[in-house]
C-alpha positions in Angstrom: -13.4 -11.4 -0.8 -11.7 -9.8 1.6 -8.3 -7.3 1.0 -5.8 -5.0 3.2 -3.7 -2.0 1.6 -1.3 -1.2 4.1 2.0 0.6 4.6 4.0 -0.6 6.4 7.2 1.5 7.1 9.3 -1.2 6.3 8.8 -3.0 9.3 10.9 -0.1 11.4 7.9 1.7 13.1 9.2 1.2 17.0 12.6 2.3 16.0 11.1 5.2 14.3 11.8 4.0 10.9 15.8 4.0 11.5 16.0 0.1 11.1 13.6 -3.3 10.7 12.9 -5.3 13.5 11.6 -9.6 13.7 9.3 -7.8 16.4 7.7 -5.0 14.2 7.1 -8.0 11.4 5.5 -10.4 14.6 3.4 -7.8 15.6 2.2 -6.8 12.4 1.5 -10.2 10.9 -0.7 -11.2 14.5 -2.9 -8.6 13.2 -3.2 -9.9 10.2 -4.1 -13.3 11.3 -6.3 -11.5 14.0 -9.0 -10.2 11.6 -11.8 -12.4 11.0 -12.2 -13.6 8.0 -8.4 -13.4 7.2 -7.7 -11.4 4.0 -7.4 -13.0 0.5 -5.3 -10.1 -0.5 -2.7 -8.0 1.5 -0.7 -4.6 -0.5 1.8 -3.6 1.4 3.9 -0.3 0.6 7.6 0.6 1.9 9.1 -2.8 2.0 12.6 -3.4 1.7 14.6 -5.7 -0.3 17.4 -6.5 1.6 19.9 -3.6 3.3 22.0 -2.6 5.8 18.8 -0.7 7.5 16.6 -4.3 7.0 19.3 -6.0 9.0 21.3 -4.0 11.3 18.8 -5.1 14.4 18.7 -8.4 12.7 21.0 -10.7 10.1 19.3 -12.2 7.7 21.9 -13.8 5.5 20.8 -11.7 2.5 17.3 -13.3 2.7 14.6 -10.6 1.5 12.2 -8.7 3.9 9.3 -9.8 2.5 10.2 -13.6 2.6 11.4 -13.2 6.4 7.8 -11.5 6.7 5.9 -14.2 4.6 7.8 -16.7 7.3 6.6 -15.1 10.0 3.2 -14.9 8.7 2.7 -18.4 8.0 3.7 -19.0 11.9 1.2 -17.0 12.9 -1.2 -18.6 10.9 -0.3 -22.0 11.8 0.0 -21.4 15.5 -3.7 -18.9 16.0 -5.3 -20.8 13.1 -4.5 -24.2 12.9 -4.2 -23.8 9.1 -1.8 -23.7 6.2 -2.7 -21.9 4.5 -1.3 -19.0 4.5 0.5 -16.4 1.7 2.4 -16.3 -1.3 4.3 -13.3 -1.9 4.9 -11.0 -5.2 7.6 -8.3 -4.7 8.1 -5.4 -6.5 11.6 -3.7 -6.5 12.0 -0.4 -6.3 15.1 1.6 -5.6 18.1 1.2 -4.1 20.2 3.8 -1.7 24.0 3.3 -1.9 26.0 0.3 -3.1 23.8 -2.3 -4.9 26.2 -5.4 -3.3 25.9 -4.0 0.0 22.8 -0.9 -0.6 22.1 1.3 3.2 18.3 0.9 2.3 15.6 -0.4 0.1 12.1 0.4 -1.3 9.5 -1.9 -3.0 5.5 -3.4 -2.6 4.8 -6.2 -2.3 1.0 -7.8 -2.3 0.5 -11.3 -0.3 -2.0 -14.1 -1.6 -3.9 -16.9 0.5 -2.5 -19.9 -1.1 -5.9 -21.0 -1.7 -6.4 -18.2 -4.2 -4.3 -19.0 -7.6 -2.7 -15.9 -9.0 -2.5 -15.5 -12.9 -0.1 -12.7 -13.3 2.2 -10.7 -11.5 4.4 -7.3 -12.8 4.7 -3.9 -12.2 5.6 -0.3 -13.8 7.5 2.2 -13.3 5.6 5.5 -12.7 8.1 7.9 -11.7 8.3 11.4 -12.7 11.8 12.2 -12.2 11.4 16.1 -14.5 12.0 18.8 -12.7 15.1 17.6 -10.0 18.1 18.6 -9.6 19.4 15.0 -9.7 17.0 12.7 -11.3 18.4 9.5 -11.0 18.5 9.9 -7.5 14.7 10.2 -7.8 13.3 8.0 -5.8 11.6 5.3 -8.0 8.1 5.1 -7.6 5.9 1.6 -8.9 2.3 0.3 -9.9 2.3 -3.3 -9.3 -0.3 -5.7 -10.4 -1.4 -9.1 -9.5 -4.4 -10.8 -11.0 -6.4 -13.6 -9.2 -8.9 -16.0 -9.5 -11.2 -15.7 -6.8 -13.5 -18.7 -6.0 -16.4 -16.2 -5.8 -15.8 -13.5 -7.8 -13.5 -14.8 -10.5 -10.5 -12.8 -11.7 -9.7 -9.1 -10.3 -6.8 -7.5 -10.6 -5.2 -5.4 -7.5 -3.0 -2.5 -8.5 -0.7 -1.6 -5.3 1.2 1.8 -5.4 3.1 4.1 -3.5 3.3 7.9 -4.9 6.0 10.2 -4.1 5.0 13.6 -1.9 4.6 16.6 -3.8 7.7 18.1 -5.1 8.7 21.5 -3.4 10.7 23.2 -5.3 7.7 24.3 -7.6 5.6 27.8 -8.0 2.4 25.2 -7.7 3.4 24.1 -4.7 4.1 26.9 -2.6 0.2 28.6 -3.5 -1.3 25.9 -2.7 -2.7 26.1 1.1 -3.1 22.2 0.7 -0.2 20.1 -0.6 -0.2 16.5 -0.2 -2.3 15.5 -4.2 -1.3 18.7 -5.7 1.8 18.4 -6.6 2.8 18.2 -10.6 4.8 15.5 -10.1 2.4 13.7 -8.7 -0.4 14.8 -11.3 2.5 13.4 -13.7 2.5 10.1 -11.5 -1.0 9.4 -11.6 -1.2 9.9 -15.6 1.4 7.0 -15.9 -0.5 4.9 -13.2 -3.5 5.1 -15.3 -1.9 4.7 -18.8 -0.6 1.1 -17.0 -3.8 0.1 -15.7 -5.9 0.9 -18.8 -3.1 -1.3 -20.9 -3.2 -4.3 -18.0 -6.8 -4.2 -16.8 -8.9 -7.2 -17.4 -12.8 -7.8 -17.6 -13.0 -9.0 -14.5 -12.9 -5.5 -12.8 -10.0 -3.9 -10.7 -8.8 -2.5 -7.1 -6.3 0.5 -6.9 -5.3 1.0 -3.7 -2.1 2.3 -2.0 -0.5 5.2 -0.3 -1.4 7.9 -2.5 0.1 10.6 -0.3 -2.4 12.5 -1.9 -5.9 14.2 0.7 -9.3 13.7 -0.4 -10.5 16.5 -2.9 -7.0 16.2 -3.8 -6.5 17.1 -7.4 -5.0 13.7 -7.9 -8.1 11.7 -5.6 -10.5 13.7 -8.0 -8.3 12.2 -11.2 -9.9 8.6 -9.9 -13.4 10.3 -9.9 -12.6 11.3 -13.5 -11.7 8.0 -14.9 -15.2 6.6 -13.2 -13.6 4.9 -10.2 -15.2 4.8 -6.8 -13.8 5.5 -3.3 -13.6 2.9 -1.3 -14.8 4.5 1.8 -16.9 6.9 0.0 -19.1 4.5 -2.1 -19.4 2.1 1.3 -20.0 4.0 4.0 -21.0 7.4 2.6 -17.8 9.8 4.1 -17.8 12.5 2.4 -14.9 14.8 1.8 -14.8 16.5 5.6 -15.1 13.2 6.9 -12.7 11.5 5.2 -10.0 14.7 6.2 -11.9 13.7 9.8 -10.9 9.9 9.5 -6.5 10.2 9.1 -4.8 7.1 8.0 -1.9 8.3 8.4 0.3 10.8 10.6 3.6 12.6 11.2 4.4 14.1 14.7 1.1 16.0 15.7 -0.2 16.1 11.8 -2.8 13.9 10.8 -3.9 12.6 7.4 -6.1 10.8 5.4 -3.8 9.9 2.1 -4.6 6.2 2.1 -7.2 5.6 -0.2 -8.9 2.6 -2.3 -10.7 2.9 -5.6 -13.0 0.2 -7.5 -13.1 0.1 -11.0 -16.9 -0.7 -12.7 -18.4 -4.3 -11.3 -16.6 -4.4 -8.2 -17.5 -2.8 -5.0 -16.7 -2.3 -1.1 -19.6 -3.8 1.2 -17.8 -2.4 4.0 -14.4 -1.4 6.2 -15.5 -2.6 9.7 -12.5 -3.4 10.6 -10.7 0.0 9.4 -9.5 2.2 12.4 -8.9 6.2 12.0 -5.3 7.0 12.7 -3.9 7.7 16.2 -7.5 6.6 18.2 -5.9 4.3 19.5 -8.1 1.2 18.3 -7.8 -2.1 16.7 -4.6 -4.4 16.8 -2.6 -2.3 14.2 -2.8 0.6 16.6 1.2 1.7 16.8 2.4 -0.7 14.4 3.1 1.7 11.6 2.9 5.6 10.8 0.0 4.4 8.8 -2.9 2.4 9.5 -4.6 -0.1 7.3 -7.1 -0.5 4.9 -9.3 -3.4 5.4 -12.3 -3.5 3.2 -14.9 -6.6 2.2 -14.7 -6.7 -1.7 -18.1 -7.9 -3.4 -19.9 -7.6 -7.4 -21.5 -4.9 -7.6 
């Protein structure tokens, strides 16, 4: 079984993030369909609903982002594949900035299935920790989503798709800590409402967690997935360590590079490998300048 955490910057990478473009969702969705097998399971984070940024390079009549996407995808499928079948997506709300009849932007997940996998269940949670700002309903709301499948091979597994917020500023924590992205008490508050959801929705069939944790290994918050017995993705598969993970980015802003991508298996469920799972700003692979993020592709056996 085969799965992709990605974020995508709402489709708005070659303008920089200011606005969504058909071009940045063609390009991204080729990939998709490029990797070999194509994925079961695709998270996606920083997706829009629909908003004045989703459609000022182009209208589309108050149809979501993630349906134009799903559209787009199932082209590409159809045209490089020959096949049908292609995804069904679950989105996950998340805030919205401005008027809600006519909002200036959007945020939400969103996780794609192969049509040939059935999906049992589909809902997410709110995980924000909104103490401690000045205006807290202007918080910017932050999700754990889940969708459960049924796998042909493996049975059910649930995938747990989330975005955490950066680490707050305006703390004594935040400012003595040399590293910040995983240390921040909001996000330590985050992470304890993340795992309160997934203990109350797991099933027996095992788990992924996987997302944009903005969070570096070693990371007080990485080390709270150690805690609760879960394994890292890159970690338990190809044996990184902490210095090489910080060595392998998935992520960057200007000249800074990061590794705050991560994915985590619960007990019974393991990574075989992430062959296809390029380091940030190398300049390899076909999602190479898609996003500020690259992907996480990984081959999901028992184990």
């Amino acid at each position: 079984m085969r799965m992709v955490s990605y974020n995508v910057r709402y489709f708005g990478h070659g303008t920089r993030g200011i606005a969504s473009t058909q071009g940045g969702m063609r390009r991204i969705a080729q990939a998709i369909v490029k990797l070999d097998p194509m994925p079961d399971v695709v998270m996606l984070q920083e997706v829009e609903t629909t908003s004045i940024r989703s459609n000022a390079l182009h209208w589309t009549g108050g149809v979501r982002q993630i349906d134009v996407f799903t559209e787009i995808l199932a082209a590409e499928v159809l045209h490089q594949r020959h096949s049908r079948d292609a995804y069904t997506a679950h989105y996950f709300p998340a805030h919205v900035y401005g008027p809600k009849v006519k909002p200036v932007y959007t945020t939400g997940l969103a996780t794609l299935v192969r049509q040939s996998v059935p999906v049992v269940e589909a809902k997410a949670q709110d995980i924000t920790q909104r103490e401690g700002y000045l205006f807290p309903s202007f918080k910017q709301t932050r999700l754990c989503a889940k969708v459960r499948v049924a796998h042909p091979e493996l049975g059910e597994v649930d995938f747990f798709n989330t975005h955490l917020s950066l680490p707050q500023a305006f703390t004594k924590r935040f400012w003595q800590q040399k590293d910040k992205m995983g240390h921040g008490e909001n996000q330590l508050a985050e992470i304890e409402a993340l795992l309160k959801f997934v203990s109350s929705e797991k099933g027996e069939g095992g788990f992924v967690l996987a997302g944009d944790f903005n969070a570096g290994p070693g990371s007080p918050v990485v080390e709270r997935m150690r805690q609760e017995g879960l394994r890292h993705g890159l970690e338990s598969a190809h044996g990184l360590d902490e210095h090489a993970l910080r060595g392998f980015p998935t992520a960057g802003f200007m000249h800074l590079r990061m590794h705050i991508d991560h994915a985590f298996t619960s007990a019974g469920l393991a990574f075989d490998h992430f062959d296809e799972t390029f380091a940030f700003g190398r300049g390899h692979g076909p999602f190479h300048g898609l996003s500020d993020h690259m992907p996480l592709i990984g081959k999901l056996v028992r184990g």
